[in-house]
Structures are given as C-alpha cells and as structure tokens.
C-alpha positions as CSV (number, residue, x, y, z in Angstrom):
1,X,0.0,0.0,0.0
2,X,2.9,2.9,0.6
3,X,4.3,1.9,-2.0
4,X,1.7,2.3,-4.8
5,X,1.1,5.8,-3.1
6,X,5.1,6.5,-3.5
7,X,4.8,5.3,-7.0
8,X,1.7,7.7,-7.6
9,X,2.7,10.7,-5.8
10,X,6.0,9.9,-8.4
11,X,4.0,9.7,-11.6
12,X,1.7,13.1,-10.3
13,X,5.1,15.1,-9.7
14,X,6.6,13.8,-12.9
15,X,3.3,14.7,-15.0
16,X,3.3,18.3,-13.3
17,X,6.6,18.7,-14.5
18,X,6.5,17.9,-17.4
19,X,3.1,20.0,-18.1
20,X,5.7,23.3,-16.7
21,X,8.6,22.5,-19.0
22,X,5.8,22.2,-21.9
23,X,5.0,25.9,-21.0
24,X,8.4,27.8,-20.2
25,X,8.7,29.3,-23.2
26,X,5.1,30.9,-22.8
27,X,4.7,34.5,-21.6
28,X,6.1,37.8,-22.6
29,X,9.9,38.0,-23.1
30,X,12.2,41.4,-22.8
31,X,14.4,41.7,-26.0
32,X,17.9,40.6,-24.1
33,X,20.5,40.7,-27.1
34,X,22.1,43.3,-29.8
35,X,20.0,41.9,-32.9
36,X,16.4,41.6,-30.8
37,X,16.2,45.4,-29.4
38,X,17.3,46.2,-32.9
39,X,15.1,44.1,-34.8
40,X,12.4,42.1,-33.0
41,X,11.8,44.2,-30.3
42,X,10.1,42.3,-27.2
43,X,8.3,38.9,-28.0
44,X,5.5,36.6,-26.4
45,X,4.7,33.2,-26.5
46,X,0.7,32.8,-26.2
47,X,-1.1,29.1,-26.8
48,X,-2.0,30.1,-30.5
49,X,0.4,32.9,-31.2
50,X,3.9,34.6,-31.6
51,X,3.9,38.3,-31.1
52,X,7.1,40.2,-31.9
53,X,7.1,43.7,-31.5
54,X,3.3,43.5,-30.2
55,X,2.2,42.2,-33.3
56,X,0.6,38.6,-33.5
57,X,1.1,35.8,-35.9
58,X,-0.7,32.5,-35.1
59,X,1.4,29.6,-34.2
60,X,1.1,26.0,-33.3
61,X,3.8,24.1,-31.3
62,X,5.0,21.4,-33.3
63,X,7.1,19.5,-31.3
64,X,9.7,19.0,-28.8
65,X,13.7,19.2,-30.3
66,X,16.2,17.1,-28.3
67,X,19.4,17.7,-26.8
68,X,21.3,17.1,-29.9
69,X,19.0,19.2,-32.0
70,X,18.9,22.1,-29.5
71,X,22.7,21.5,-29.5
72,X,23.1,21.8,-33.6
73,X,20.8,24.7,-33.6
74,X,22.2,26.9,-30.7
75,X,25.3,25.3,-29.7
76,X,24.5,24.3,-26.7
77,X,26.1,22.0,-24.3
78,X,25.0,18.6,-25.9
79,X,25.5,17.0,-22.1
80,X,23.2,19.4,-20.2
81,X,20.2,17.5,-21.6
82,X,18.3,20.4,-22.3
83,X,15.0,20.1,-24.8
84,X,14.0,22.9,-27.0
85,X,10.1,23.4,-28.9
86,X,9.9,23.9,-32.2
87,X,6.7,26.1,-33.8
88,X,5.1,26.7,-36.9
89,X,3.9,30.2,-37.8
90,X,3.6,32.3,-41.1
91,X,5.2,35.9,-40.3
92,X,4.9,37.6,-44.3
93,X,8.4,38.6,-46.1
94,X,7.2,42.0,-46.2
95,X,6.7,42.3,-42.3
96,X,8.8,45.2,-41.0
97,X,9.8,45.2,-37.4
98,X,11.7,47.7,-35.9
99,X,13.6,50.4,-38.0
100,X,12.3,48.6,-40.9
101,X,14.1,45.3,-40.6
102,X,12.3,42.0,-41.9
103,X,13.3,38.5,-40.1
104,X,14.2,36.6,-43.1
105,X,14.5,39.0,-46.2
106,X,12.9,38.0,-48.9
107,X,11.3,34.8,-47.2
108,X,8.7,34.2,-45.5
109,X,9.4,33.0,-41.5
110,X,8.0,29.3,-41.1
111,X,9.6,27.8,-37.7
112,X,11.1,29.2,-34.8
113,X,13.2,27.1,-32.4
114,X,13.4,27.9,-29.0
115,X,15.8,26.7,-26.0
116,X,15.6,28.2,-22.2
117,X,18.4,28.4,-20.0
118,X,17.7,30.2,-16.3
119,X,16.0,33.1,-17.2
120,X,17.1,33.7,-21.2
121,X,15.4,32.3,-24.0
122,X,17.3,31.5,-27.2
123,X,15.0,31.8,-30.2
124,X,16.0,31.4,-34.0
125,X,13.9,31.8,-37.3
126,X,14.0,30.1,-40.5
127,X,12.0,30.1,-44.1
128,X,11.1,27.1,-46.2
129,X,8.3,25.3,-46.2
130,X,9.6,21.7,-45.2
131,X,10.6,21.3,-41.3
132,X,14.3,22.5,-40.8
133,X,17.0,19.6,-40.4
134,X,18.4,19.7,-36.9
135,X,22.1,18.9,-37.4
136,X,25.2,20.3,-37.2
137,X,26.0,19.8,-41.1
138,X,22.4,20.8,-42.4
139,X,22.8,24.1,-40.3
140,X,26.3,25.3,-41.6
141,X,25.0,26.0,-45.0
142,X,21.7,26.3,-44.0
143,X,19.9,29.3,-47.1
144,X,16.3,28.7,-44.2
145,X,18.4,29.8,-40.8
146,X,17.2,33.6,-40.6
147,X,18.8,34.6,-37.1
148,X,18.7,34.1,-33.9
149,X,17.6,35.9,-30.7
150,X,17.9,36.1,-27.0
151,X,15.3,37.5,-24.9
152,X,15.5,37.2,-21.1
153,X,12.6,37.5,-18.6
C-alpha cells in the first residue's frame, strides 16, 4: 500500500513537470541581445500565437527538439540534456519590425526554435516550407536559418 502511493505521488510530480517545462517558453519575453532590441523588439509566447514587436502571428507548437538538435541549432552544451520546442507560424516577407528590418529578407518565417536556460530564452527563425534539419552539417549551409535571438525575462 505505501508503495503504490510513493509510486503515484512519483507519476503526479513527474506529469506536473512535465506539463511546466511544456510551457516555459510561454509569456512575454524582454528583448535581451544586440540583434532583438534592434530588430524584433520584445516577444510573447501565447497558446496560438507569436507576437514580436506587439504584433501577433498564429502559431502551433510542433514539437519537442532534443538535446542534440537544440545543441546543432544553438550550440548548446550537448550533455546538459536540455530540450528545446519547435513552432510553426507564417510571419509575411514584407513584415517590417523595428527600424524597418524583416526576419528573413525576402522569405517568409516558417519555424522558430526555441531553448531556455535560467532566465534567457534563445529563439532562431527560419524560411522554407519543409521542417528545418536539426544537425550540425544541415545548419552550416543552411539558405532557411534567418537569425537568432535572446530574450530574457
């Protein structure tokens, strides 16, 4: 009997955890490096939405990257285990942000990756329709990788 409540007081704290790190990324984040305050501005992270510069474009969480992929994209510390999300969204070529800058030219924005660490989020862009590759060699000569961001809360 104590232990089938040990073992479900295990699986409630590991579901409530995992239902927080699903939702870390989601709130309103200060723009933290040289290329966001000069380009993004501020961005937030709603259930059906992106806004950058307190403008929306929907978006739908697509899935979760791992280690290795959140490595590749932000060259991260492959050992510290740490997940990233990856979202779909549609932000138009001809989208200006701040002092007229666009996030990927000519392109439409299709993804964004993002990867937390304390209290910074990193956040990259990319174009093209099919799902960016995840891997050190795809991302080197990568035409879809936009930029990348850091915001901090």
């Amino acid at each position: 009997m104590k232990s089938s409540k040990l073992t479900l007081a295990a699986a409630c704290f590991l579901f409530a955890t995992s239902l927080s790190c699903s939702a870390q990324d989601k709130g309103y984040w200060r723009a933290a490096s040289t290329n966001s305050a000069a380009i993004t501005g501020d961005i937030e992270f709603a259930e059906n939405y992106i806004s950058l510069s307190l403008i929306p474009f929907p978006s739908t969480q697509i899935r979760k990257l791992t280690p290795t992929e959140v490595a590749a994209v932000f060259d991260a510390d492959i050992n510290a285990g740490r997940n990233g999300t990856l979202y779909r969204t549609n932000i138009p070529a001809g989208q200006r942000f701040l002092h007229r800058n666009t996030l990927c030219g000519t392109e439409d924005t299709q993804w964004v990756a993002t990867y937390i660490t304390g209290k910074n989020i990193q956040v990259a862009f990319f174009s093209g329709s099919d799902e960016p590759k995840f891997t050190f060699d795809a991302l080197i000569n990568s035409p879809d990788k936009c930029g990348m961001f850091t915001y901090a809360r």
